[in-house]
Steps between C-alpha positions, in 0.01 A plus 500: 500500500618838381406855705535841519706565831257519807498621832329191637692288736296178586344410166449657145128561452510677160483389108806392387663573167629173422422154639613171352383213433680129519264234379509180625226207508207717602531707168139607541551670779733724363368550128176582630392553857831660576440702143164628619589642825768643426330701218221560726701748715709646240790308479659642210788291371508128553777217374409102488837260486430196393816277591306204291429681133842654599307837482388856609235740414479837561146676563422879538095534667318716204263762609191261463661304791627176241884392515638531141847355408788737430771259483561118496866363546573131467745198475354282298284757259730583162260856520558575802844648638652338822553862597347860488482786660191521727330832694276436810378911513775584759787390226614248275771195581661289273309154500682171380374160567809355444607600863153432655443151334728217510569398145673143654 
């Protein structure tokens, strides 16, 4: 999860900019209840991994409160690129699933 700086001390209790996504055997979860509450409180930039397609996606929320993907890196995908530069609103950072997925 990525923030503006806060003042709060025990827990952070706003929207984030960024939050991330790691799917695992409960895909569902993530793909669509996570999907919906997030965009129900204005989450505004949102990544899924997928360590199995050897994947990520990249989704900015559009003003009718829908995700729509802006980028889509992969391993495996001769279209995609294994790296890109990605912004989350508060900047952008170099992305490469090389170094987050284990190719062995």
């Amino acid at each position: 999860m990525v923030y503006r700086r806060t003042d709060e001390t025990v827990r952070y209790t706003g929207t984030p900019a960024l939050a991330v996504e790691v799917l695992s055997t409960d895909r569902r979860d993530v793909l669509v209840v996570n999907t919906t509450k997030y965009a129900a409180v204005g989450l505004a930039h949102s990544w899924v991994v997928d360590p199995r397609d050897r994947g990520l996606d990249a989704y900015v929320l559009d003003e009718d409160a829908t995700y729509r993907r802006v980028a889509q890196l992969g391993l495996d995908d001769d279209e995609a690129p294994a790296s890109a530069e990605l912004s989350f609103g508060l900047g952008t950072v170099l992305v490469d699933l090389r170094q987050l997925i284990d190719e062995a």
